[in-house]
C-alpha positions in Angstrom: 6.9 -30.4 50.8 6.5 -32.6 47.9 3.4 -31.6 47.2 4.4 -28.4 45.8 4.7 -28.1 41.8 6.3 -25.8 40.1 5.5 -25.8 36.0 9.2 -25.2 34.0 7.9 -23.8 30.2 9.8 -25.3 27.3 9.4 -23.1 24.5 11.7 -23.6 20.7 15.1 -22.6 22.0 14.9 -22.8 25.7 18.5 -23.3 26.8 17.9 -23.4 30.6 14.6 -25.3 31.7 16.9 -28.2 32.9 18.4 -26.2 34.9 15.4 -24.9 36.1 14.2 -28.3 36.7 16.9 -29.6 38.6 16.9 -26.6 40.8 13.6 -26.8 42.1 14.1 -30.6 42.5 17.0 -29.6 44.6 15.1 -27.1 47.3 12.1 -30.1 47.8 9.5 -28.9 44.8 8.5 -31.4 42.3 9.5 -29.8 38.5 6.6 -30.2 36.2 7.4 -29.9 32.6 5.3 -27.5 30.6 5.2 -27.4 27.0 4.4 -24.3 24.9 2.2 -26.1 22.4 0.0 -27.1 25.3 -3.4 -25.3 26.6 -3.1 -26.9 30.2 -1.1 -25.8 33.0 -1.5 -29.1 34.9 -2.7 -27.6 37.5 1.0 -26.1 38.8 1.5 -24.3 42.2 3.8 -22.2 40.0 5.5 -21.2 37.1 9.5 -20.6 35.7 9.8 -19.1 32.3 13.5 -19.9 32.0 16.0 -18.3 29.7 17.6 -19.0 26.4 16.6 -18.0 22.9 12.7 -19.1 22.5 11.5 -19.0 18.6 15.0 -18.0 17.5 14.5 -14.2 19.1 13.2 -13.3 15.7 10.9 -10.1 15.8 11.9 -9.2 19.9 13.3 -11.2 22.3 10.3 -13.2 23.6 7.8 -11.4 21.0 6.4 -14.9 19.0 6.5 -16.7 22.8 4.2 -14.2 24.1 1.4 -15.7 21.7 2.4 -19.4 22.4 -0.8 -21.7 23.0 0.6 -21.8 26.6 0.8 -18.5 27.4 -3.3 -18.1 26.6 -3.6 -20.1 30.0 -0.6 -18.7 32.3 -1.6 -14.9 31.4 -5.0 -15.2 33.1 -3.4 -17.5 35.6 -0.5 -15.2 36.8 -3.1 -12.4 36.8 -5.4 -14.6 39.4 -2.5 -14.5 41.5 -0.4 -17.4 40.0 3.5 -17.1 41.5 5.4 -16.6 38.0 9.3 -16.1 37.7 10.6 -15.7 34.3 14.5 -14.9 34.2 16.9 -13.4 31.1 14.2 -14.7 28.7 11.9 -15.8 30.2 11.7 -11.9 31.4 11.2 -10.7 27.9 9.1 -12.7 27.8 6.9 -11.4 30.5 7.0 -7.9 29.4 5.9 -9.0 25.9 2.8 -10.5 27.5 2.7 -7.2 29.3 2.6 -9.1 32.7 5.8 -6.8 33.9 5.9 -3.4 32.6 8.9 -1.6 30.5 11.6 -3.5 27.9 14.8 -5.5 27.8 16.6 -3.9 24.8 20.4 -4.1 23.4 22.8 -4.1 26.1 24.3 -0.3 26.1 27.8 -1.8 24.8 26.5 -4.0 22.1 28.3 -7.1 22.9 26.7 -9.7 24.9 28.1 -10.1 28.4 28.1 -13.6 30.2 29.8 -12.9 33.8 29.2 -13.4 37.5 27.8 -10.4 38.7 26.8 -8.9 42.2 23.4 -7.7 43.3 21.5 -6.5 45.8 17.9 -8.0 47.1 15.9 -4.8 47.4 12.3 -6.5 47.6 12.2 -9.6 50.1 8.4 -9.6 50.7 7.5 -11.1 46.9 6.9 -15.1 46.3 10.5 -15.2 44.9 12.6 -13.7 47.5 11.2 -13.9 50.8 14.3 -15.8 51.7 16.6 -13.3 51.9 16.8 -9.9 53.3 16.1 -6.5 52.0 19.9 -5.2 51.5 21.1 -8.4 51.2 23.7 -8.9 48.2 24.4 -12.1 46.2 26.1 -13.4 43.4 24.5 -14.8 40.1 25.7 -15.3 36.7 24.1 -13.0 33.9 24.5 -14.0 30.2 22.1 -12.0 27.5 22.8 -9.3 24.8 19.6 -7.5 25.3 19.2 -7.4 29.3 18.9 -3.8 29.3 15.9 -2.6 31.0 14.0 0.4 29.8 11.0 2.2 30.7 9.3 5.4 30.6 10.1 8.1 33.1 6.5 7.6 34.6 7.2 3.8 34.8 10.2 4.1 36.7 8.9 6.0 39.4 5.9 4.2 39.9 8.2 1.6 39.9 10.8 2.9 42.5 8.1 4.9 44.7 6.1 1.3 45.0 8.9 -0.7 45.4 8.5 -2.5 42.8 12.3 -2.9 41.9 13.0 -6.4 43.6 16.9 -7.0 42.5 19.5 -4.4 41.4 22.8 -4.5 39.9 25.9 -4.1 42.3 29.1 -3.1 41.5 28.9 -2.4 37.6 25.8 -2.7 35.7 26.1 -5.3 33.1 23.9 -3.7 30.2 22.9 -0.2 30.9 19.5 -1.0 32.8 17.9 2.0 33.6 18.3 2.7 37.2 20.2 -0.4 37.4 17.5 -2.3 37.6 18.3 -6.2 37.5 14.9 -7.0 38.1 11.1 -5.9 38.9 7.7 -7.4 40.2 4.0 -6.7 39.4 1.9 -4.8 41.6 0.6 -7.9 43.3 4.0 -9.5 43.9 3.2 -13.2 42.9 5.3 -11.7 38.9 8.8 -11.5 39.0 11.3 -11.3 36.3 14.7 -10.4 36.3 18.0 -11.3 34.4 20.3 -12.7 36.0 20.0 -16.9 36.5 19.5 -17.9 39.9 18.8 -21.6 38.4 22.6 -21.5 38.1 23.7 -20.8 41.2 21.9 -23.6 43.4 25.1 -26.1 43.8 28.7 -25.7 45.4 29.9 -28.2 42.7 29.4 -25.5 40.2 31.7 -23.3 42.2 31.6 -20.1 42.3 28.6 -17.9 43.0 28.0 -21.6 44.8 24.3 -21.7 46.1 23.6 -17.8 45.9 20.9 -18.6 43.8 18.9 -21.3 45.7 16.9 -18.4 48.0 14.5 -17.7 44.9 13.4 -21.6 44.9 13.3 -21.8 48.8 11.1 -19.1 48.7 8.5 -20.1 46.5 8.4 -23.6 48.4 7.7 -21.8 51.6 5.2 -19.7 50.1 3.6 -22.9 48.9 4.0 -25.1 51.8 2.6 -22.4 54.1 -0.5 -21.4 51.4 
């Protein structure tokens, strides 16, 4: 299980790539840092955007990381078929790079929002999720001030009629995402982004949502064990 290695992308004001790293550490994977100055992907099984504030948000949220040196190699990768996640940020991000369709704009109240919040899986056959079960609801912690997702009409119901909508929003919807939609995948299913931070909800001494979190790193090491 060592073997599999899973690139975490540092860009200018990435909060969360630790994180990242020490939660792929903790499911078995071997982190490999990734810096967004770099043209070379070192050869990684995978890739985690992770969130934060990359380039200062100036322009868009994830708008000057979309043309990071980096990004010129993981765009043709992730196309190929490279697993990518990308979460709160590193989301933006991936619609930027027009990797995932649709937005993340201003949250619908203005403020920013940092909670625990309930979801539900609705996609478990992607590289991210096959861990858990379609249905299946779970805990992870959102913090962002422009998570909501938007899209045009014709996006959402390709979206919704290809089930492309992988994790939703439970019991409130933190920002006003269309549909609440906490998260979506490519047509090919190796792209996901969503909001919310499973990197922080892969340890009981965290408390709660404890470990909720972890089934989006086991997943990816299964899918690359088993490759």
């Amino acid at each position: 299980m060592s073997a599999a290695r899973v690139g975490i992308v540092t860009f200018p004001g990435t909060l969360d790539d630790q994180d990242a790293a020490r939660a792929v550490h903790l499911v078995g994977a071997e982190p490999v840092p990734l810096w967004h100055a770099d043209h070379d992907l070192k050869g990684v099984d995978a890739v985690f955007l992770p969130g934060g504030f990359s380039y200062g948000d100036y322009l868009r949220c994830g708008a000057i990381s979309r043309f990071a040196p980096l990004m010129e190699e993981l765009i043709p990768a992730a196309r190929a078929g490279l697993p990518v996640l990308g979460t709160c940020n590193g989301f933006q991000i991936l619609c930027e790079a027009h990797l995932l369709p649709g937005a993340l704009t201003r949250n619908a109240s203005l403020h920013y929002v940092c909670r625990d919040q309930r979801v539900r899986i609705e996609q478990a056959s992607t590289a991210w999720t096959s861990s858990f079960t379609p249905g299946q609801e779970i805990t992870l912690p959102v913090k962002h001030g422009e998570g909501r997702y938007v899209a045009s009409t014709e996006t959402l119901a390709e979206l919704e009629a290809d089930g492309r909508v992988v994790v939703r929003y439970v019991d409130g919807n933190p920002n006003g995402s269309m549909n609440d939609i906490a998260g979506i995948r490519n047509e090919a299913g190796n792209v996901v982004g969503l909001m919310p931070h499973p990197e922080h909800a892969v340890e009981e001494l965290v408390g709660a949502p404890s470990t909720d979190g972890r089934g989006f790193f086991t997943s990816i090491l299964q899918k690359l064990v088993n490759a």
